[in-house]
mmCIF file of the N, C-alpha and C atoms, coordinates in Angstrom:
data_MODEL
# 
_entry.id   MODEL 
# 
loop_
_atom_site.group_PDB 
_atom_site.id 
_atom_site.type_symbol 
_atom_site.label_atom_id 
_atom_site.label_alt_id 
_atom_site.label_comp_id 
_atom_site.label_asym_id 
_atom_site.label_entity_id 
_atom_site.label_seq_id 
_atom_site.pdbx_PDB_ins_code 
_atom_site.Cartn_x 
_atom_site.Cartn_y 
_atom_site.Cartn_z 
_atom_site.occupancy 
_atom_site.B_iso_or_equiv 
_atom_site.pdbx_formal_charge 
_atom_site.auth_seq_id 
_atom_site.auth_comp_id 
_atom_site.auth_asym_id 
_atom_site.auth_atom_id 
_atom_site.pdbx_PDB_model_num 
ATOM 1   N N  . UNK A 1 1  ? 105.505 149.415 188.129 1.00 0.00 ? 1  UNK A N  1 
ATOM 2   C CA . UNK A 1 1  ? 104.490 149.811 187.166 1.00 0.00 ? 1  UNK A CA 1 
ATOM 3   C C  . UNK A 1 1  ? 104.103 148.639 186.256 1.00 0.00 ? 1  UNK A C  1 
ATOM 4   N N  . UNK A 1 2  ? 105.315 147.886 185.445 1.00 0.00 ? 2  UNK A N  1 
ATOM 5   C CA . UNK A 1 2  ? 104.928 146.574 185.035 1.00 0.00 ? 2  UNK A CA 1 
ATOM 6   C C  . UNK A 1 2  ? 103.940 145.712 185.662 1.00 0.00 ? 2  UNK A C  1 
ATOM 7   N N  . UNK A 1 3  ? 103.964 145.858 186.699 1.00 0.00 ? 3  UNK A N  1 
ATOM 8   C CA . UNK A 1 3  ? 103.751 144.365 187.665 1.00 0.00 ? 3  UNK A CA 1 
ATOM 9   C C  . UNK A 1 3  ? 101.904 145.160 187.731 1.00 0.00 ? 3  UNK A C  1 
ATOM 10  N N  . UNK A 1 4  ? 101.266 146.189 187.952 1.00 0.00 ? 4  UNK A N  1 
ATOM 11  C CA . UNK A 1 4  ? 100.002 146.944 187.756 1.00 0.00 ? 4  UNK A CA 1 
ATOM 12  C C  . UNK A 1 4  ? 99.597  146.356 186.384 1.00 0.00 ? 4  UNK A C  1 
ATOM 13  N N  . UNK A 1 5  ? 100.062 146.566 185.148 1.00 0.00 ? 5  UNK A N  1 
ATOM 14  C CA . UNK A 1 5  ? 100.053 146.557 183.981 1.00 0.00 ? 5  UNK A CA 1 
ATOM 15  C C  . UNK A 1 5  ? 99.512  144.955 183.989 1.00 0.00 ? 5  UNK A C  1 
ATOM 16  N N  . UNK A 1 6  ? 100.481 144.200 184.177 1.00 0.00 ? 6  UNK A N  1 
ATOM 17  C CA . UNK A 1 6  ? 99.927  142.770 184.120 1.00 0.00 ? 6  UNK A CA 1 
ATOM 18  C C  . UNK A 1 6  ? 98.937  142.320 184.991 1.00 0.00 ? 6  UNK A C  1 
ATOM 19  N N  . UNK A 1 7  ? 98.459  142.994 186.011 1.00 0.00 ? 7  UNK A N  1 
ATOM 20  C CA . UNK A 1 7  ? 97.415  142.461 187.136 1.00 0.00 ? 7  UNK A CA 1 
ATOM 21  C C  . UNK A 1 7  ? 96.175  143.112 186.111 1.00 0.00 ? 7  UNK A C  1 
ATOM 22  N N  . UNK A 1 8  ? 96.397  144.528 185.642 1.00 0.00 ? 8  UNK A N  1 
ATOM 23  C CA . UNK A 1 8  ? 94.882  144.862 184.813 1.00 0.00 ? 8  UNK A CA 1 
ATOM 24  C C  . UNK A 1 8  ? 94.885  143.770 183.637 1.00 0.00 ? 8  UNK A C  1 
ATOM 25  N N  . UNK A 1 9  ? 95.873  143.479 182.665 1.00 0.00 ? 9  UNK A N  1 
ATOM 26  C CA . UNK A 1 9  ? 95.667  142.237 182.015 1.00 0.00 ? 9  UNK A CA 1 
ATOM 27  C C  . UNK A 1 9  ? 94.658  141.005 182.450 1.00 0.00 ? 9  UNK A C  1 
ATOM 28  N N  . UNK A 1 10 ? 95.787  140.633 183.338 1.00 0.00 ? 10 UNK A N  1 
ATOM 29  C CA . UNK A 1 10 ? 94.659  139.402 183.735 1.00 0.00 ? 10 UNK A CA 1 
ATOM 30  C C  . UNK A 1 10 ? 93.582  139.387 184.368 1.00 0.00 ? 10 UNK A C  1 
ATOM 31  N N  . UNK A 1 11 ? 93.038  141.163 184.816 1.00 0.00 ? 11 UNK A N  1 
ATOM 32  C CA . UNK A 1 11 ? 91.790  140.889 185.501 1.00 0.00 ? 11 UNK A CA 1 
ATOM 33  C C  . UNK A 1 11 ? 90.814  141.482 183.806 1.00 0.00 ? 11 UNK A C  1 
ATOM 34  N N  . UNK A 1 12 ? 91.416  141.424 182.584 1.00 0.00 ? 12 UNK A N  1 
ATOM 35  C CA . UNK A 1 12 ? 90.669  141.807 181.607 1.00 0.00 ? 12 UNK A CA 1 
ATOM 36  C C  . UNK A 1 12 ? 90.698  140.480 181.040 1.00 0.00 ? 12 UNK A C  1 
ATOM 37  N N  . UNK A 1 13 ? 91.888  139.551 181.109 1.00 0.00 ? 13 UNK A N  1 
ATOM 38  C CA . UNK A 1 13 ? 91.610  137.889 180.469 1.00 0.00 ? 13 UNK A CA 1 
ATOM 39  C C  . UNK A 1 13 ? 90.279  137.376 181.282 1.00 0.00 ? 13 UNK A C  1 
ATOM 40  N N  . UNK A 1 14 ? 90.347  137.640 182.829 1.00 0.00 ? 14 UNK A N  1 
ATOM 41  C CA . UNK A 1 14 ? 89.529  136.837 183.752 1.00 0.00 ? 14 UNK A CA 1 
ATOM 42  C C  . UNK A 1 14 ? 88.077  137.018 183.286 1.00 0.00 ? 14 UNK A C  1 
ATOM 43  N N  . UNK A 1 15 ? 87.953  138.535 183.164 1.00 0.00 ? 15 UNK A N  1 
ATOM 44  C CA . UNK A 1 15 ? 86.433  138.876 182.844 1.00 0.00 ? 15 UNK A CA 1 
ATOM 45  C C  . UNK A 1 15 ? 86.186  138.474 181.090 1.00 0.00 ? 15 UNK A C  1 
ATOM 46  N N  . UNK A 1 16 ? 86.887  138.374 180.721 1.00 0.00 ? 16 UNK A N  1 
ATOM 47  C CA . UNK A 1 16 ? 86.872  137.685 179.215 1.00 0.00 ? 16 UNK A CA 1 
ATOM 48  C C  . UNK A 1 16 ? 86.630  136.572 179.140 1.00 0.00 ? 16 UNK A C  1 
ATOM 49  N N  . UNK A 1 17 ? 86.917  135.886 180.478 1.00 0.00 ? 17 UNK A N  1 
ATOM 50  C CA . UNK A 1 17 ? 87.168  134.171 180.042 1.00 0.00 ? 17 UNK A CA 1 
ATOM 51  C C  . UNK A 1 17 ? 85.400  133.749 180.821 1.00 0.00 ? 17 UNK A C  1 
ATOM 52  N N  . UNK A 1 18 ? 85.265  134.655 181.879 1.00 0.00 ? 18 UNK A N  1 
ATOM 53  C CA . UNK A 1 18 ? 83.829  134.402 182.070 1.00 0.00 ? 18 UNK A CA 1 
ATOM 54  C C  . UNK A 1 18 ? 82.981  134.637 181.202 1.00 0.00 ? 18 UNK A C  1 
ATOM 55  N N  . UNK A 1 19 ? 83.053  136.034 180.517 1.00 0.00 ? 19 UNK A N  1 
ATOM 56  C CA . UNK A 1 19 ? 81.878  136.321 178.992 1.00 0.00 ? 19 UNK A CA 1 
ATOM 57  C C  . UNK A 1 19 ? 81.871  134.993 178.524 1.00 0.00 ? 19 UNK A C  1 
ATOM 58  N N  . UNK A 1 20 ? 82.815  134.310 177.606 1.00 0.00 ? 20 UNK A N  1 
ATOM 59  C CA . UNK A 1 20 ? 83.273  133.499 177.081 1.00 0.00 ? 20 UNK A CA 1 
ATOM 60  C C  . UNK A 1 20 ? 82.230  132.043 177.364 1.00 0.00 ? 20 UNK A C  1 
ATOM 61  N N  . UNK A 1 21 ? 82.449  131.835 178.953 1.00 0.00 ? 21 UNK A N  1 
ATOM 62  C CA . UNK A 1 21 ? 81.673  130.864 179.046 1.00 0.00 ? 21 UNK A CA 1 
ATOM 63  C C  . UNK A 1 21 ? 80.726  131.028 179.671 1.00 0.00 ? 21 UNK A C  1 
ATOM 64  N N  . UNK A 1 22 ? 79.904  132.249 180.051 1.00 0.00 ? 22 UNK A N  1 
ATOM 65  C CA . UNK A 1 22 ? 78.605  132.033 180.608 1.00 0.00 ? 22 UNK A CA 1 
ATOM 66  C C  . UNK A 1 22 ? 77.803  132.835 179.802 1.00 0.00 ? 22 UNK A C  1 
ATOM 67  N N  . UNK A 1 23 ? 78.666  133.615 178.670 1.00 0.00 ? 23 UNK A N  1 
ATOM 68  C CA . UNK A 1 23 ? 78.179  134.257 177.370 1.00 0.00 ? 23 UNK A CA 1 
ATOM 69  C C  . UNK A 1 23 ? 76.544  134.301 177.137 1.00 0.00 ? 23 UNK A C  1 
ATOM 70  N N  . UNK A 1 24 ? 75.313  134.532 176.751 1.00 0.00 ? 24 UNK A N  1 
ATOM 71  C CA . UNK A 1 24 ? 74.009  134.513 176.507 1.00 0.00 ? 24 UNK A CA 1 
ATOM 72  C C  . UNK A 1 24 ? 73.977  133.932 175.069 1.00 0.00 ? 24 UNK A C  1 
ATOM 73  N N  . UNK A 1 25 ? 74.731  134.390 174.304 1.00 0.00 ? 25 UNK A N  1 
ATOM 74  C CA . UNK A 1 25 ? 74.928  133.867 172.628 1.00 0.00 ? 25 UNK A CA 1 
ATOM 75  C C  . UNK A 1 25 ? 75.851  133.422 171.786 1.00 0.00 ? 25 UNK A C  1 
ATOM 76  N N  . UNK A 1 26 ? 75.814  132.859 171.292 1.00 0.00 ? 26 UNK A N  1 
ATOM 77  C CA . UNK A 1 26 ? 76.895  132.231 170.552 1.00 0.00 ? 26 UNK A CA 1 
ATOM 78  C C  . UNK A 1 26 ? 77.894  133.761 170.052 1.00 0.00 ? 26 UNK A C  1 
ATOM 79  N N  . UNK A 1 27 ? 76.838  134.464 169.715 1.00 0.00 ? 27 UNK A N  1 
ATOM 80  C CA . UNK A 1 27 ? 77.569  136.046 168.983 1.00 0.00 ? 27 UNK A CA 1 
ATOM 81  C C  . UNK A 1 27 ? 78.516  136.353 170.571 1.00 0.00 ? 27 UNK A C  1 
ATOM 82  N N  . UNK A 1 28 ? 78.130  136.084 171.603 1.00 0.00 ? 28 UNK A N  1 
ATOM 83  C CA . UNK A 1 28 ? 78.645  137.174 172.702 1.00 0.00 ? 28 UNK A CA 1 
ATOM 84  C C  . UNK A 1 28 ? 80.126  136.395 172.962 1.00 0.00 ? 28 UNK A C  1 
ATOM 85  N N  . UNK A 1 29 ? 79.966  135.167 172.886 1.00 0.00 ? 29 UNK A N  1 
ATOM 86  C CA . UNK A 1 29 ? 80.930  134.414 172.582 1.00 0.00 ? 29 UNK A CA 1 
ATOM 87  C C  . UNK A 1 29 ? 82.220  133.805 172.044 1.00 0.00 ? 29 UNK A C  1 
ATOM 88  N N  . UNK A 1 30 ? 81.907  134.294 170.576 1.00 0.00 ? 30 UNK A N  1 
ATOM 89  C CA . UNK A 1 30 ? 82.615  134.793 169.509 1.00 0.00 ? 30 UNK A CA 1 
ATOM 90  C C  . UNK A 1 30 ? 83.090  136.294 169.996 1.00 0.00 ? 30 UNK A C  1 
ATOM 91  N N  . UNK A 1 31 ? 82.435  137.289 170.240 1.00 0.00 ? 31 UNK A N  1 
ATOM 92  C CA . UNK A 1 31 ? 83.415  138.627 170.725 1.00 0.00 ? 31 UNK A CA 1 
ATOM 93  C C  . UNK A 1 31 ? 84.582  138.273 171.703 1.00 0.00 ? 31 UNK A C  1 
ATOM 94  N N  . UNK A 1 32 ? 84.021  137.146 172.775 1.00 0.00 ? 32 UNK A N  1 
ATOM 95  C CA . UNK A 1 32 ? 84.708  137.453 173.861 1.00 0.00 ? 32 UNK A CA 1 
ATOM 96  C C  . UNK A 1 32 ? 86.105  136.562 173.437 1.00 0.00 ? 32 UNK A C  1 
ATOM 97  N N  . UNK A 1 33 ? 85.740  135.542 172.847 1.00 0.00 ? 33 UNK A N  1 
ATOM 98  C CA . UNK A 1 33 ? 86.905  134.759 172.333 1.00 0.00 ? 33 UNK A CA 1 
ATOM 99  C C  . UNK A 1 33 ? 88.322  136.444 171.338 1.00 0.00 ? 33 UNK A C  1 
ATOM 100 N N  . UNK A 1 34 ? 87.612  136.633 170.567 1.00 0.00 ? 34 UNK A N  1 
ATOM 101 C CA . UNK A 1 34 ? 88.558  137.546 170.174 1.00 0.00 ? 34 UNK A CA 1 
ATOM 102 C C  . UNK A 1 34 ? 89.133  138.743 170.980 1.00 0.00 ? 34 UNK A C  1 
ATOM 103 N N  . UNK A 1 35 ? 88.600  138.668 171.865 1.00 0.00 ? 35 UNK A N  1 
ATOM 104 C CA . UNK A 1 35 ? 88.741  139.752 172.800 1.00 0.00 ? 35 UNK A CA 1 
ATOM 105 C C  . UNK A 1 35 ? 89.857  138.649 173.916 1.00 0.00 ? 35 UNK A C  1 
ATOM 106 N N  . UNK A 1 36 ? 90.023  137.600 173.759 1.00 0.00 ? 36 UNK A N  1 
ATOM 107 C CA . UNK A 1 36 ? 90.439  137.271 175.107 1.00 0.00 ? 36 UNK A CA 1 
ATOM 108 C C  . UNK A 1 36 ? 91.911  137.009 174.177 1.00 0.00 ? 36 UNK A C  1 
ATOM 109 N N  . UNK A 1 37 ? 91.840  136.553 172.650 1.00 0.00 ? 37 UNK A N  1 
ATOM 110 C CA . UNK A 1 37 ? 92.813  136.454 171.827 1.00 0.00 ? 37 UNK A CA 1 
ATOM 111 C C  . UNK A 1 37 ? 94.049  137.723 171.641 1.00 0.00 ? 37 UNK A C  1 
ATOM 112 N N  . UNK A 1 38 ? 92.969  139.058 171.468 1.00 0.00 ? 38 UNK A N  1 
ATOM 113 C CA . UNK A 1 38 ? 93.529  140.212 172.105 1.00 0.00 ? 38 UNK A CA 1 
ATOM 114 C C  . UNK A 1 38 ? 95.016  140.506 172.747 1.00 0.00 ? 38 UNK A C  1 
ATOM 115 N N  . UNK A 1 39 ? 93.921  140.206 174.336 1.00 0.00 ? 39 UNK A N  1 
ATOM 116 C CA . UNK A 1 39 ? 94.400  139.952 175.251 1.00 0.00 ? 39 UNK A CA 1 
ATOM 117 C C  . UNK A 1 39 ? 95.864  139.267 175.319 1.00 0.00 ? 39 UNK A C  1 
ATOM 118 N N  . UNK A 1 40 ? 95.741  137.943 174.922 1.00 0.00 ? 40 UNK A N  1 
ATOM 119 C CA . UNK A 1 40 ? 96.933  137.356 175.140 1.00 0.00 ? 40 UNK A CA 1 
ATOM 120 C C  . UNK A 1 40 ? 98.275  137.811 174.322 1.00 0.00 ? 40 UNK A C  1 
ATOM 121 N N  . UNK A 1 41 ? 97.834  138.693 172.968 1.00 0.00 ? 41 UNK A N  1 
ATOM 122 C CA . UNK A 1 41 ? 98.923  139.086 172.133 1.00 0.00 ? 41 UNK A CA 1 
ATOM 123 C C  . UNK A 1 41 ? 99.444  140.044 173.199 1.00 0.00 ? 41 UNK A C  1 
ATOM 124 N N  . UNK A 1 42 ? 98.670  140.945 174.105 1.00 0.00 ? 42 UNK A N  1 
ATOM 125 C CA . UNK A 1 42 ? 99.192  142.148 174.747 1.00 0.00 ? 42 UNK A CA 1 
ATOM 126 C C  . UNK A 1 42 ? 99.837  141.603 175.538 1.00 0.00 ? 42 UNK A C  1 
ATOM 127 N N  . UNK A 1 43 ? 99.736  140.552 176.433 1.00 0.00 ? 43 UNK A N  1 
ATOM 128 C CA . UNK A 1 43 ? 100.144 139.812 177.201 1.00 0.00 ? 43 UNK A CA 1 
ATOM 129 C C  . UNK A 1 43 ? 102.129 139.137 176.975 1.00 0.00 ? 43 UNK A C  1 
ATOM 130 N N  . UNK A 1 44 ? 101.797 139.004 175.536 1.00 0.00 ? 44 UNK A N  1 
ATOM 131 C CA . UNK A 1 44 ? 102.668 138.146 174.678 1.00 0.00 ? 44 UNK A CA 1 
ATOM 132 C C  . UNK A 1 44 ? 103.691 139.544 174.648 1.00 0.00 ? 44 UNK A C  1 
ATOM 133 N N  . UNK A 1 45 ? 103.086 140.778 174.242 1.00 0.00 ? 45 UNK A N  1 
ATOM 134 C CA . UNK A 1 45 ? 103.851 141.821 173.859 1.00 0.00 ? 45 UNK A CA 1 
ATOM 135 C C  . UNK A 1 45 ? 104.349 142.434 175.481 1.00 0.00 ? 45 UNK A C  1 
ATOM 136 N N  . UNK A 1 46 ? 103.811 142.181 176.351 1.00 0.00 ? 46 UNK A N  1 
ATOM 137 C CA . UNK A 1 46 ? 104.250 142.929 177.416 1.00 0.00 ? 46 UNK A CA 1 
ATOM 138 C C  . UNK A 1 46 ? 105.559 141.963 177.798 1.00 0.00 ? 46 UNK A C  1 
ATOM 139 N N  . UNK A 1 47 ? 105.605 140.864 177.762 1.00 0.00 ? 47 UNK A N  1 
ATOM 140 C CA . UNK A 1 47 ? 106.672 139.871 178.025 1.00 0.00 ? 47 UNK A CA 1 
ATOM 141 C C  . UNK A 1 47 ? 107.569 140.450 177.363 1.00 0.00 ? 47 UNK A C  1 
ATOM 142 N N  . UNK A 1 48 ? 107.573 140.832 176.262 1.00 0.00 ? 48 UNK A N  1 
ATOM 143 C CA . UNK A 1 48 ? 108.492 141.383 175.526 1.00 0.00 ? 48 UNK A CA 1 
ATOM 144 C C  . UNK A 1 48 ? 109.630 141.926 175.830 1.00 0.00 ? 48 UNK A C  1 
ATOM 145 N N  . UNK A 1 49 ? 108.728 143.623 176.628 1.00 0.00 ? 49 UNK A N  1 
ATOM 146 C CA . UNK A 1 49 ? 109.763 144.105 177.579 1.00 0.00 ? 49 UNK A CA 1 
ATOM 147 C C  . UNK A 1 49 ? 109.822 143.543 178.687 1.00 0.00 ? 49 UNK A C  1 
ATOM 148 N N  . UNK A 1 50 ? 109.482 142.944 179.285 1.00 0.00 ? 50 UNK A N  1 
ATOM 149 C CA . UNK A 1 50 ? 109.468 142.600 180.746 1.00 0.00 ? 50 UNK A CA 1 
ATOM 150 C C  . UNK A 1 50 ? 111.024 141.914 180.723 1.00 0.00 ? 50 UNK A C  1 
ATOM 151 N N  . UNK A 1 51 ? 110.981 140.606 179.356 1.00 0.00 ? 51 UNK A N  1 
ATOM 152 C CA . UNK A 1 51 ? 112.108 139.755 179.504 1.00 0.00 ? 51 UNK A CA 1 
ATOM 153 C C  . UNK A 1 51 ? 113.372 140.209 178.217 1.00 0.00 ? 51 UNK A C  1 
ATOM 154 N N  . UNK A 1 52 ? 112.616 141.576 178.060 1.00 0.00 ? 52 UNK A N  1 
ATOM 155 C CA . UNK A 1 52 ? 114.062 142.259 176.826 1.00 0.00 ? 52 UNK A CA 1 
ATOM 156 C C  . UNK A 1 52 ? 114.587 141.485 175.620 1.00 0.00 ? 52 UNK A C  1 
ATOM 157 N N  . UNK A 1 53 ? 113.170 140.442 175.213 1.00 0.00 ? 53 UNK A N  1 
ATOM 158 C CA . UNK A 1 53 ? 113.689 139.223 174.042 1.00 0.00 ? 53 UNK A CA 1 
ATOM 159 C C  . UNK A 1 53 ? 112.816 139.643 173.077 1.00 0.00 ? 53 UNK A C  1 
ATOM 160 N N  . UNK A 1 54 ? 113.455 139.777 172.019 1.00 0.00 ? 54 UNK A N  1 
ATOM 161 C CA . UNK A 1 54 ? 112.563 140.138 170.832 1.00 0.00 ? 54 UNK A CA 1 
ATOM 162 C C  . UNK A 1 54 ? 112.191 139.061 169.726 1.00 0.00 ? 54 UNK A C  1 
ATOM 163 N N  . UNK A 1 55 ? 112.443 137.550 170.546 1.00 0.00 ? 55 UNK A N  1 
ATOM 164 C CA . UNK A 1 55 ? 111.353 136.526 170.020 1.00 0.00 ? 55 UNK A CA 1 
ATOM 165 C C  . UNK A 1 55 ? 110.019 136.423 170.309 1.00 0.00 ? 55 UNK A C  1 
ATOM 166 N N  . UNK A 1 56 ? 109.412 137.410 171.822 1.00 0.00 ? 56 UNK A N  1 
ATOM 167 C CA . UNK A 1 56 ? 108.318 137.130 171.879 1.00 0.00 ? 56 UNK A CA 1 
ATOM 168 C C  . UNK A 1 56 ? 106.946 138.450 170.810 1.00 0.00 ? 56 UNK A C  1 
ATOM 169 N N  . UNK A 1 57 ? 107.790 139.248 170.337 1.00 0.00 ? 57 UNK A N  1 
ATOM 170 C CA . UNK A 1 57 ? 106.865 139.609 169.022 1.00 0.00 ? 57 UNK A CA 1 
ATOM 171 C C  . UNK A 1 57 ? 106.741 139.146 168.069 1.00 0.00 ? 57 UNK A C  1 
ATOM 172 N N  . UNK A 1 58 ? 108.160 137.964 167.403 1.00 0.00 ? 58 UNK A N  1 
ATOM 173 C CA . UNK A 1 58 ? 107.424 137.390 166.563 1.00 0.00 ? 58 UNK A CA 1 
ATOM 174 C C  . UNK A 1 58 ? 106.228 136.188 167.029 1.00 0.00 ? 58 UNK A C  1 
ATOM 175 N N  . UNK A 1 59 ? 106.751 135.883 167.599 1.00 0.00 ? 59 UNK A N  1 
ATOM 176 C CA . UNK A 1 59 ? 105.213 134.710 168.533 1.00 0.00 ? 59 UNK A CA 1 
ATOM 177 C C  . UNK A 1 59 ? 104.210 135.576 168.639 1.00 0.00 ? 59 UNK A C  1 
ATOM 178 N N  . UNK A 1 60 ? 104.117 136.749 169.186 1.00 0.00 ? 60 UNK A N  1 
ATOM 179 C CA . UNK A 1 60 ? 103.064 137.703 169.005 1.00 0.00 ? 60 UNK A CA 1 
ATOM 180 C C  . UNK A 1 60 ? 102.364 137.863 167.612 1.00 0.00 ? 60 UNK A C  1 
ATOM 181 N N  . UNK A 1 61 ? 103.300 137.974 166.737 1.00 0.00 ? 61 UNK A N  1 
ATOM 182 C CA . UNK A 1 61 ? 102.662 138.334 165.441 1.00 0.00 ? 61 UNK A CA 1 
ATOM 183 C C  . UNK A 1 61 ? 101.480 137.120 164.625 1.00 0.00 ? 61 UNK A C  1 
ATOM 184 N N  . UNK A 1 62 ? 102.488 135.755 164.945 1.00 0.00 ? 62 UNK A N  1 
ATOM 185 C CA . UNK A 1 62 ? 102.261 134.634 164.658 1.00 0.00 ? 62 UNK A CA 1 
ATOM 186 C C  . UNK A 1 62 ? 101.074 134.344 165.260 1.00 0.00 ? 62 UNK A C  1 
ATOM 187 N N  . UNK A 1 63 ? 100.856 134.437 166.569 1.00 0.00 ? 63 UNK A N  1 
ATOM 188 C CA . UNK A 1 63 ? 99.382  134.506 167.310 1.00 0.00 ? 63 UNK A CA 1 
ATOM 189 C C  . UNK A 1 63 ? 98.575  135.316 166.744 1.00 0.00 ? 63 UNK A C  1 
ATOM 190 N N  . UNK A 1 64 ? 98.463  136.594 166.384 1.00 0.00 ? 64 UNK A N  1 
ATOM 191 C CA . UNK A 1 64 ? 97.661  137.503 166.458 1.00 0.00 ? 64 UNK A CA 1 
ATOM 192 C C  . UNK A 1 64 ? 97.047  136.823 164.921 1.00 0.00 ? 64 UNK A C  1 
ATOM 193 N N  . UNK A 1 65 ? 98.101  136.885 163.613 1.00 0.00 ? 65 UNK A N  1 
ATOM 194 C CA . UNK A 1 65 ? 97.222  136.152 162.170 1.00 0.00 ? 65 UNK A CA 1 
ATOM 195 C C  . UNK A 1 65 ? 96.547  134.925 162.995 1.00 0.00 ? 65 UNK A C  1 
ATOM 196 N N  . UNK A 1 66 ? 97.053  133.909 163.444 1.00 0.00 ? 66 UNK A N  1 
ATOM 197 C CA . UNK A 1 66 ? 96.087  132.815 163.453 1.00 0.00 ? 66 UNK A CA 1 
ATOM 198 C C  . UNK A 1 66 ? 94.608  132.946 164.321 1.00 0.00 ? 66 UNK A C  1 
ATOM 199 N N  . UNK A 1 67 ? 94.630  133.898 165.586 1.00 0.00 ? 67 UNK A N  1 
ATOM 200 C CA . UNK A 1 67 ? 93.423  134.456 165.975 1.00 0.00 ? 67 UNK A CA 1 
ATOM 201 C C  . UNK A 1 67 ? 92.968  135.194 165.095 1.00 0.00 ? 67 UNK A C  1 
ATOM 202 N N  . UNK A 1 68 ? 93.175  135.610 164.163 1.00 0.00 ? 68 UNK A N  1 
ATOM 203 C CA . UNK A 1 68 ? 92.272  136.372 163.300 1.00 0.00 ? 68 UNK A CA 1 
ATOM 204 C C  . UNK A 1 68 ? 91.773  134.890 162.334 1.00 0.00 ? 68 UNK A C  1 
ATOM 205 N N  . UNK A 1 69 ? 92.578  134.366 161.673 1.00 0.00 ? 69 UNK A N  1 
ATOM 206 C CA . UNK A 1 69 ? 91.879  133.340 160.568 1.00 0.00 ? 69 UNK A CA 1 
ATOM 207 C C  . UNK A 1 69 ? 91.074  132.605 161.877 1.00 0.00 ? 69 UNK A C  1 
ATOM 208 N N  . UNK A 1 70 ? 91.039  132.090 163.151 1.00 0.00 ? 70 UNK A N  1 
ATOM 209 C CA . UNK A 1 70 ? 90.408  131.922 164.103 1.00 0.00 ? 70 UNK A CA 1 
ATOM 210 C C  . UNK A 1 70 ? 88.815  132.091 163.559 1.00 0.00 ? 70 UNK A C  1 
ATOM 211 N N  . UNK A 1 71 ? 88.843  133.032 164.148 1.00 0.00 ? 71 UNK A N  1 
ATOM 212 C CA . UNK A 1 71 ? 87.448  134.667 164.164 1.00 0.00 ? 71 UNK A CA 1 
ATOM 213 C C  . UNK A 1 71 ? 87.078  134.252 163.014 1.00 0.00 ? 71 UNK A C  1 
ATOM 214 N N  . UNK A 1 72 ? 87.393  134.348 161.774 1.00 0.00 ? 72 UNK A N  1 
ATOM 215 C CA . UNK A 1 72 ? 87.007  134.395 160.382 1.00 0.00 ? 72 UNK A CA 1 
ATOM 216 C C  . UNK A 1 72 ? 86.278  133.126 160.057 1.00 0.00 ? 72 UNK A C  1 
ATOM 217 N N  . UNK A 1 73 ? 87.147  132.140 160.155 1.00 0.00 ? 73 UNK A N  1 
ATOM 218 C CA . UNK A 1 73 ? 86.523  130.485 160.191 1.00 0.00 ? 73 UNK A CA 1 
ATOM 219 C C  . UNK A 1 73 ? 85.438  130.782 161.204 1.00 0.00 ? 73 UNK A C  1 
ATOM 220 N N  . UNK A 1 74 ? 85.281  130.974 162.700 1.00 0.00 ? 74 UNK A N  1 
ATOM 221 C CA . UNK A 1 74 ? 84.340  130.624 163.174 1.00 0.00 ? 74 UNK A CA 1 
ATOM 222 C C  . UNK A 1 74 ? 83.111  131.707 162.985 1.00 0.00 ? 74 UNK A C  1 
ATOM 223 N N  . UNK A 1 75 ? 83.405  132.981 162.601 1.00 0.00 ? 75 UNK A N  1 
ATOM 224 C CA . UNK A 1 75 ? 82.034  133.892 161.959 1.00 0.00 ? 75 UNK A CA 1 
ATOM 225 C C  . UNK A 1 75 ? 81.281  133.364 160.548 1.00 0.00 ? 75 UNK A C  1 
ATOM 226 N N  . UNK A 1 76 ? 82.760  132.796 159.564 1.00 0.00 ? 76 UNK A N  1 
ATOM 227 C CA . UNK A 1 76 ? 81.968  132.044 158.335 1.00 0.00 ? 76 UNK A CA 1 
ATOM 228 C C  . UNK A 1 76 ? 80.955  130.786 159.277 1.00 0.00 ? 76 UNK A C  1 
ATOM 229 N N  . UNK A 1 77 ? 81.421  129.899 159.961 1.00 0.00 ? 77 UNK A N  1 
ATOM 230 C CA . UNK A 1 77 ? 80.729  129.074 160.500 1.00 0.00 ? 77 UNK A CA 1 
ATOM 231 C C  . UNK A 1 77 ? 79.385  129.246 161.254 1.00 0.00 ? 77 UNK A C  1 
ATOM 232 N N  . UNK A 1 78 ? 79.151  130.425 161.523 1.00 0.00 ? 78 UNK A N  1 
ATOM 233 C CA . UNK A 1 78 ? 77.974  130.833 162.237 1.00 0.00 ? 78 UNK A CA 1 
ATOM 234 C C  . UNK A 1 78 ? 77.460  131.516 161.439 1.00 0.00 ? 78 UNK A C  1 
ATOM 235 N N  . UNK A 1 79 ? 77.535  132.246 159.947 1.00 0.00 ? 79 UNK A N  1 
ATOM 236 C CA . UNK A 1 79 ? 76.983  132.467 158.743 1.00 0.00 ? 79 UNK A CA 1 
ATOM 237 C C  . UNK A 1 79 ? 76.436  131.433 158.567 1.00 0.00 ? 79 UNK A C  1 
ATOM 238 N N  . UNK A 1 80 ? 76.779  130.439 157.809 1.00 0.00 ? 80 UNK A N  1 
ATOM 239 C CA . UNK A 1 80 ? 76.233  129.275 157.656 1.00 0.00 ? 80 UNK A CA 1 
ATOM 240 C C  . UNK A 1 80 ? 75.139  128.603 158.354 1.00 0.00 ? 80 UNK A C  1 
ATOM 241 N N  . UNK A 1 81 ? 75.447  128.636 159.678 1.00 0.00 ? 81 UNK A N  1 
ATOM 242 C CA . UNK A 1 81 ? 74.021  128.023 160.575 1.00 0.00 ? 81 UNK A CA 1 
ATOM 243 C C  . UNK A 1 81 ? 73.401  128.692 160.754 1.00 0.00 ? 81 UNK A C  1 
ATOM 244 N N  . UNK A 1 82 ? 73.585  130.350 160.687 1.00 0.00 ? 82 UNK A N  1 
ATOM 245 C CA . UNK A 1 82 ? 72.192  130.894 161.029 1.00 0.00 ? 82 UNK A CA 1 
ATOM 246 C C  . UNK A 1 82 ? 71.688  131.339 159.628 1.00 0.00 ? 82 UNK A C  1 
# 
């Protein structure tokens, strides 16, 4: 069941990572980036149980604030130019 779990993951990073770069707008861009940031925390959290170590939630946690100040810096940044 794990091993399902991580194949829908990465076929939700894959289609994320294409938005990402063949994106139409800078806006579609910015979603997909946070969306692919998402992604990798779930990713981060499924390791979790997979490898029964409960260092990879704090790395999870630690990822998830800095993708958010991420997002924030780069939405202030696209305030600004547009």
């Amino acid at each position: 069941m794990m091993n399902f779990a991580f194949a829908l993951t990465g076929l939700a990073l894959v289609l994320s990572l294409y938005r990402l770069f063949k994106g139409p707008q800078t806006v579609d861009r910015m979603v997909s980036l946070d969306a692919v940031n998402m992604i990798v925390v779930g990713l981060i959290a499924m390791l979790t149980l997979h490898y029964r170590n409960d260092l990879f939630i704090d790395i999870a946690i630690v990822y998830a604030v800095l993708a958010f100040l991420e997002t924030t810096v780069f939405a202030r940044y696209l305030e600004g130019r547009l």
